[in-house]
Each structure stands twice: as structure tokens, then as C-alpha cells.
N, C-alpha and C positions, 0 to 999 in steps of 0.2 A: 440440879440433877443433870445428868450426861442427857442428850439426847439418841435414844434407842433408835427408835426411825433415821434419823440421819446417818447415824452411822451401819447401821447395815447397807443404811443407802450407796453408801461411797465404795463398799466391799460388794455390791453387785447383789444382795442376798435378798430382796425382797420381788416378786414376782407380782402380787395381789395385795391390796388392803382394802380396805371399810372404809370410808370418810369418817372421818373423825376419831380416827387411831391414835396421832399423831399426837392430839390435842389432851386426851383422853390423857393419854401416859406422861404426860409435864404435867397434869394436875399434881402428881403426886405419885407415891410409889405404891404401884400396883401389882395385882396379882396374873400369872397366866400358867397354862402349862401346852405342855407338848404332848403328843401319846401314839404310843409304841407297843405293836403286838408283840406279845412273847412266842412268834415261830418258831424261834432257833435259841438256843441258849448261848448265844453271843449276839452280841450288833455288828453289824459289816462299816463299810466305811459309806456306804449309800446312805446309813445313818447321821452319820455326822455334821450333814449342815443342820440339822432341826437340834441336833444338840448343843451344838456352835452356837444355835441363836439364843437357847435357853442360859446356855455360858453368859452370853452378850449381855441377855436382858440379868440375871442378875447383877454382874460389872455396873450397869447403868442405872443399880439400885433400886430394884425391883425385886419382887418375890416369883419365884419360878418353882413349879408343879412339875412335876415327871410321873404321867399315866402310862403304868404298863397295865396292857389291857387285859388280863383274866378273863372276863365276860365275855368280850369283843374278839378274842384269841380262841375262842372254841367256834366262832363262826368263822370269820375270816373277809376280809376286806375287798368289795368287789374292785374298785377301785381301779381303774388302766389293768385288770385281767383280763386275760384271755379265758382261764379255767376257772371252775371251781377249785379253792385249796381244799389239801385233806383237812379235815376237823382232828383235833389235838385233844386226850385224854387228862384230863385233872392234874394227875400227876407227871405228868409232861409237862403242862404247863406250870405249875409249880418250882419245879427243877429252874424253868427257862429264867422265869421271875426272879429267882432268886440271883440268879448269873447276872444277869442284866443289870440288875441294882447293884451289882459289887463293880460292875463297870463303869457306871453312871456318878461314882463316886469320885471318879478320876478327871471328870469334870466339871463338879455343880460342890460345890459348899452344903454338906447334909449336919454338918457336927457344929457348929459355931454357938456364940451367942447370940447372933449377927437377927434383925429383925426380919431380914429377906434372906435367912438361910432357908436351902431348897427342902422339900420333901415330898415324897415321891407316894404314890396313892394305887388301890387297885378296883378299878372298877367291880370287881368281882365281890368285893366287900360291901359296894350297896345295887348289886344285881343281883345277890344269890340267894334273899330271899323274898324279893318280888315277881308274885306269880305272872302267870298268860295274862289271867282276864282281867289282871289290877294295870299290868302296864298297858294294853290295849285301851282300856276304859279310861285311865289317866292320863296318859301320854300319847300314844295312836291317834285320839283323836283330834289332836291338834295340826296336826300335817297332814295335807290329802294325800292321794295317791298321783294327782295330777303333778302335784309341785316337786314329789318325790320320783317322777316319770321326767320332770325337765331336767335334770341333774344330768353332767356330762357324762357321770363315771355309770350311769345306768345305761343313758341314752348307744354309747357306744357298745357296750355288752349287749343289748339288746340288738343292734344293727348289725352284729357281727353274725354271717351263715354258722348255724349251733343248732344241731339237734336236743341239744341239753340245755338251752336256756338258760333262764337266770333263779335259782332255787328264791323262796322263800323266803329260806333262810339268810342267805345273801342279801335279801331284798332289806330285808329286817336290820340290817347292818348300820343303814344310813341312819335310822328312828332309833337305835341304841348310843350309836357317838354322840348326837346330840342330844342326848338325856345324858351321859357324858360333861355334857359342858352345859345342864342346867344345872346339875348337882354340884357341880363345882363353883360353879357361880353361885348357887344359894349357901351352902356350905359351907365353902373356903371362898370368897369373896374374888371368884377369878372373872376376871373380866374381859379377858384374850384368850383364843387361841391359836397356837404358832402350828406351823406344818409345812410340806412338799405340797406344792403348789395341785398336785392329783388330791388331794383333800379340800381343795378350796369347797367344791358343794356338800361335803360333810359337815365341814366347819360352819358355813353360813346356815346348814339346816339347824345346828343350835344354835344358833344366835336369834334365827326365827322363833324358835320354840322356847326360849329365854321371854322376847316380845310377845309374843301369844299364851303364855302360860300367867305369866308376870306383869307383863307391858314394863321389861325390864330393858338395858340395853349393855348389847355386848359388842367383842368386836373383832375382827378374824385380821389376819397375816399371815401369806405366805412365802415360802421361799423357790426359788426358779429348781428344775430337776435338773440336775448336773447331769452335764456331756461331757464327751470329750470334744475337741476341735474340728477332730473329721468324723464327729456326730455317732460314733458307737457308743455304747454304754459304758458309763462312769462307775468304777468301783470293781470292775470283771477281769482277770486273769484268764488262761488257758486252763488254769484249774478252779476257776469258779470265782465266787466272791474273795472280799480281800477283807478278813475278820478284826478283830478287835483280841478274840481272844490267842493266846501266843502258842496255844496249843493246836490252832484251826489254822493260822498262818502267822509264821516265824516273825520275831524282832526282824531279824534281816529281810525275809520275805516282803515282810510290811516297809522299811526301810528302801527296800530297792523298788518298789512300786513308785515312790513319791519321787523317788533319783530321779524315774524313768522317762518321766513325764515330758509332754513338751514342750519347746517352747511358750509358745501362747497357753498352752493349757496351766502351765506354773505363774505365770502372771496374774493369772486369773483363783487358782486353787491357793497362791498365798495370804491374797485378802478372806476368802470363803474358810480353809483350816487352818489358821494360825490366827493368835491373838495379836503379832505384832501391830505396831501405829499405821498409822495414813503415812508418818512422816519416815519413819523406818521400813515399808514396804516401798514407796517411792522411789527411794536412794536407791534400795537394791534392785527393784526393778531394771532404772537409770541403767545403774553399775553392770547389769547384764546385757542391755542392750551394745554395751559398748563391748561386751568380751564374749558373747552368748557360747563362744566352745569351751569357754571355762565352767559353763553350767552351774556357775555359784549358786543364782537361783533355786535351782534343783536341791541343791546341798542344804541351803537354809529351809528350803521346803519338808524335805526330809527331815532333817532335827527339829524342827520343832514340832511335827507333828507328831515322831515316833518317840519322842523324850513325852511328851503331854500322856500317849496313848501306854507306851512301857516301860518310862523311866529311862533316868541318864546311863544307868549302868546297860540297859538294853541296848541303847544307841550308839554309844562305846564298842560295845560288842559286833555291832552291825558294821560301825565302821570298818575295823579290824579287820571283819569278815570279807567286806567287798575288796578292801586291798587284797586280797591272798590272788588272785589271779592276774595285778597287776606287777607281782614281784616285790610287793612292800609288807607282806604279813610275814612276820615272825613265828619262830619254833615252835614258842610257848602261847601265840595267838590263834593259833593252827590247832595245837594240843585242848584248848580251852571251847573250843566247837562241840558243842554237842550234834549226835549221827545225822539229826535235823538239818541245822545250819548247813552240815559241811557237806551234804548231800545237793544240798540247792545249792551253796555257792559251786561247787563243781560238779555240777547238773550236765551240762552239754559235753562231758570230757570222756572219752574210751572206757570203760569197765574192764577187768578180766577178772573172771572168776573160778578159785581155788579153793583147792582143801588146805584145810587149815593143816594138812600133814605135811605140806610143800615146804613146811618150817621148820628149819633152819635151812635156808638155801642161797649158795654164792651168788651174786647178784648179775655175776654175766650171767649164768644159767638161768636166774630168772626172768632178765628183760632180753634176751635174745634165743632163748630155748623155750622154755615155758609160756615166752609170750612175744608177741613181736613187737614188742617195743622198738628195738634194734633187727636192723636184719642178720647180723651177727656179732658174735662175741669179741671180734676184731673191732669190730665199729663203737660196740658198748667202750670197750677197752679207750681207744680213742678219745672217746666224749670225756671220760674222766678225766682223764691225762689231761685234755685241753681247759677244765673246770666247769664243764657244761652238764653236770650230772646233781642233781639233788635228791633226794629221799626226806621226806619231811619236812622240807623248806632248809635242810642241812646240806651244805657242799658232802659230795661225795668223793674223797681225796686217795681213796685206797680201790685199786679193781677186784684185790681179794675182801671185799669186805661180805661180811656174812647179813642179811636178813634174818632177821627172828620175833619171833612172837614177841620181845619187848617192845617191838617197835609200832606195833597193830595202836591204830587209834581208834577209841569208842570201841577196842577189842577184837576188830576185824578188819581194819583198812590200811593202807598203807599210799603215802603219794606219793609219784616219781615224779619229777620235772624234769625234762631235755631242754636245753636250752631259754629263753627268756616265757617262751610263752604255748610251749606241749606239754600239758598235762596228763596222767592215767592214774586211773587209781587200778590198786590191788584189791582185793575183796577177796578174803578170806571164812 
């Protein structure tokens, strides 16, 4: 069998372990899972290394568990908060669950014949009909409150100046995951649990109550919480997280994220998101060092994470997209933009906006009367003449040529380009 621990080892992804983890998983192929609250109905990319490892650990011939949490999701995870989260209604979470698992599917083996094909569980299935005073009476009383007050992700909410404290509810949090990972253990024979390294005293409070319930033995791993380099947070845009689903942030949006990254941060995020080797991350490591403005890095960081995340035909499309401001996108790659993409690829570029009545109109009148593209129609005039005029990514060869509503893309826009690199859109 591969060895799981080593190799996460060499890719930077292990933070915490148990003694005797290591050993435990070369006996044989074993069971673990990961778990995931359903807040949002997508996962972000702050998800992905716990999913990365569940990837891993099947590759390494193992059986891998994916807990979306039902139960655990109507309270909410005190864990490195500041606040209490809002509590989520049934059929929220519902909804969330199910997105979640059509995503989960893009990276875990759920259909095979395979012995360590994944399958994915809801706590909520064996929480929702165990009353108060059966879980208190059974399970409460195994863990104090002492051992549940040393835990860091308490200790620090509690230390934090809050009039609002730490509910109950929240408190109760910790005494549920780990009933989480008893039932799993007694049931489906899981014997790890993987996670972000902010889970580590979750994860050990089951593996205690596994011992003290049982005198069984389990065994926790976790992985380090991604930064960036100069220490902000991992996975964050100016517009918020960085999703999964392609409707919450674009193929290309997602695409230009991984582009963007930096140096040392892509060295680092090609071992943690992509499947490639030790010996094919190496090279190209190497290969960058020696040309780092070529950003190939970047490039290959980008494909393979946004081919894994939205497919090849996604990624195609992304490229296509980022060319259009370098002068390399095509008529018909331009035309193939949906309002989305081509709004973010030419994000930072002038607007002017019109009635759609302004159509049919000669295009000196347009870029030097209607709008100040040109300071005037003399000058528009020139640009052409010299070949420095496009409309659509199409030379513009005629001064008398007409604008018209055929030419609107996605039904209202239209691009002008001056020269190699002024862009404006029309908006109509």
C-alpha cells in the first residue's frame, strides 16, 4: 500500500497527528472520514485541503467517509469564532446537502465497484431521533466539563472581551462531533479522523469518547490552515470567498485566482491542490525558479486545479477569456463569453451607458460625440485609417461604418479597442 502519512508529509499537509497513525494505516486498508457543515450550498476553496486529503487517502487505498453535517449544521462550530453563527432551518440545510454532495463527487470515487469507494453520511440520520436526556445520560457523561473547558477552540472564545459569551448551544458542539466519530467508528469501522488543524480538540474529544465509551482506539490528523505568504487569508477575494460552484464564482474567476498567486504561495499550493508527483512538482518548481516572469507555475497551478474543479471545457474557456485583454482572444472567443465572464474579464475598463435607441449609429458619432472615446471625429477618423480601431476584437477598416444592434453581445454590449491595450465597453 502507498504510504498516506508520507505523502501528505512531502506536500506540507499534515499539521497534527496521534502517535500511532502512521502504523495503524500500513496495517491495512482503513476507514476515515472528513466533516463538513452545510452553511452554504457550495464549498469554497478554504475546503479543499481536507478534501485533497480525503482524495489522497483513497489514492492510498483506503476507504474515505464524507460527513456533511445535518445535525452539527443547525448549531454551528465554535471553533477560531469570534461570533455565534446564525442557526440554519431544515430545509436550508437540506438544500445545502444536497449541493455539496453533487460537488464532492468531482473528487472522491462514490459509484465504483472499488472496496474503498467513498460514501458520504449524515449525521443528522443518527441525531434526529435521539432525545436530550438519552444523549446526556449516554454520552454527556463521559467527558467532563473540565476537559471540555481545556480545549483551545473554547478556551479562546471564552478569553475573548463578549458580552454574549459562549451559548450552550455552541458549548454542546464539541460533545456532538465526537459522538460523530464514535458512531462512525462503531458502525462503519472509521478509525481516523482528517480535518483543519482548528478541529484538532474536536477530533481528539472523539477519539477520547471512543476510549471511554469502548476502550477502543482511534486516531485523529490534521492538516495546517492555509495562508498566504504575507499572512492574509487563504481563499478571500475583494468579493469574498472563492466558491466551487460556477454560479457563485466564474470558471475564469476561479481560473484567475490560482494565475494570481505568488510566487512562493504557488510552490507551496501545487503540492497542497493538485494531485501531480513529488517528481513532476519538482521539475516544475525547478523550471520556475529559473524563469519565475514566465509564471508557468502559475499556469499549471491553474489547470489543474480548475480542470479537477470545472472540467476541461471550463478551463479552455478561462483561457480564451484571460487572453482577450492581451490582444490574443478571438471574435468568436469573445462572442462565446457569457454577461459573467466578460464582465469580469473587462472589469477595470471605462463603461458608457446608452439607450439601446442610440442604434444604428455611425461610429465616429458614437466614440467621439456620444462618448469620449476620441476627442473628436477627426481623431476617431485617423485611428482607423492607421488600423488602430477594433469593435469586437474585428479591425475596423471603414470610418463610415455603422453600429447596430447585431453587433450587441449577450444583447447589450459592444467592445471598442484603441490601439493594443484601451479598452471601453458600450452598454446598451
Amino acid at each position: 500500500m502507498k504510504n498516506f502519512v508520507k505523502e501528505l508529509e512531502w506536500r506540507g499537509m499534515i499539521q497534527d497527528i496521534m502517535p500511532g497513525t502512521e502504523e495503524k494505516l500500513m496495517e491495512g486498508p482503513q476507514a476515515a472520514y472528513v466533516g463538513i457543515d452545510p452553511t452554504a450550498d457550495s464549498l469554497h476553496i478554504g475546503h479543499l485541503v481536507s478534501v485533497m486529503i480525503l482524495k489522497h487517502f483513497q489514492q492510498c487505498g483506503h476507504k474515505p467517509f464524507a460527513l456533511v453535517g445535518g445535525a452539527t449544521g443547525m448549531i454551528g462550530d465554535p471553533s477560531m469564532k469570534s461570533a455565534e453563527r446564525n442557526l440554519l432551518d431544515e430545509a436550508t440545510l437540506n438544500h445545502n446537502v444536497a449541493c455539496i454532495k453533487a460537488q464532492l463527487g468531482r473528487f472522491l470515487d462514490f459509484d465504483s465497484d472499488a472496496p474503498n469507494k467513498a460514501e458520504l453520511v449524515n449525521n443528522y440520520d443518527w441525531m434526529k431521533d435521539y432525545t436530550f436526556i438519552n444523549f446526556i445520560r449516554d454520552i454527556g457523561k463521559h467527558i467532563t466539563v473540565n476537559y471540555m473547558m481545556a480545549k483551545d477552540s473554547v478556551k479562546k472564545r471564552l478569553s475573548r472581551d463578549s458580552s454574549e459569551g459562549m451559548s450552550f448551544t455552541e458549548f454542546s458542539y464539541q460533545l456532538m462531533q465526537g459522538y460523530d466519530f464514535y458512531w462512525l467508528w462503531k458502525n462503519r469501522g472509521c478509525v481516523l479522523q482528517l480535518g483543519g488543524s482548528d478541529q484538532w480538540g474536536n477530533i481528539t474529544t472523539g477519539s477520547e469518547l471512543i476510549r471511554r465509551m469502548d476502550g477502543g482506539e482511534a486516531f485523529a490528523l490534521t492538516c495546517p490552515l492555509i495562508r498566504k505568504a504575507d499572512g492574509t487569508k487563504f481563499g478571500k477575494t475583494e468579493k469574498g470567498n472563492v466558491w466551487l460552484d460556477a454560479e457563485r464564482t466564474s470558471p475564469y474567476e476561479f481560473y484567475q485566482f490560482w494565475l494570481n498567486v505568488s510566487d512562493e504561495d504557488a510552490e507551496r499550493y501545487i503540492k497542497i491542490f493538485t494531485m501531480l508527483d513529488r517528481e513532476t512538482i519538482e521539475a516544475a518548481v525547478a523550471a520556475h525558479r529559473e524563469a519565475p516572469e514566465r509564471r508557468e507555475l502559475q499556469k499549471i497551478l491553474a489547470r489543474e486545479v480548475t480542470v479537477m474543479v470545472h472540467g476541461e471545457a471550463a478551463y479552455e474557456n478561462a483561457v480564451a477569456a484571460s487572453q482577450m485583454l492581451f490582444g490574443k482572444g478571438t471574435v468568436d472567443a469573445l462572442k462565446a463569453l457569457d454577461e459573467r465572464t466578460f464582465l469580469s474579464v473587462f472589469a477595470n475598463v471605462p463603461q458608457y451607458a446608452l439607450p439601446k435607441e442610440a442604434l444604428p449609429c455611425d461610429i465616429l458619432e458614437m466614440l467621439a460625440v456620444r462618448t469620449d472615446i476620441f476627442p473628436s471625429k477627426g481623431e476617431c477618423r485617423k485611428t482607423i485609417q492607421g488600423n488602430g480601431l477594433s469593435v469586437n476584437k474585428e479591425k475596423v477598416a471603414d470610418p463610415a461604418m455603422q453600429l447596430g444592434t447585431e453587433q450587441l453581445l449577450n444583447g447589450k454590449y459592444i467592445l471598442v479597442q484603441k490601439g493594443k491595450k484601451n479598452y471601453y465597453i458600450l452598454s446598451f
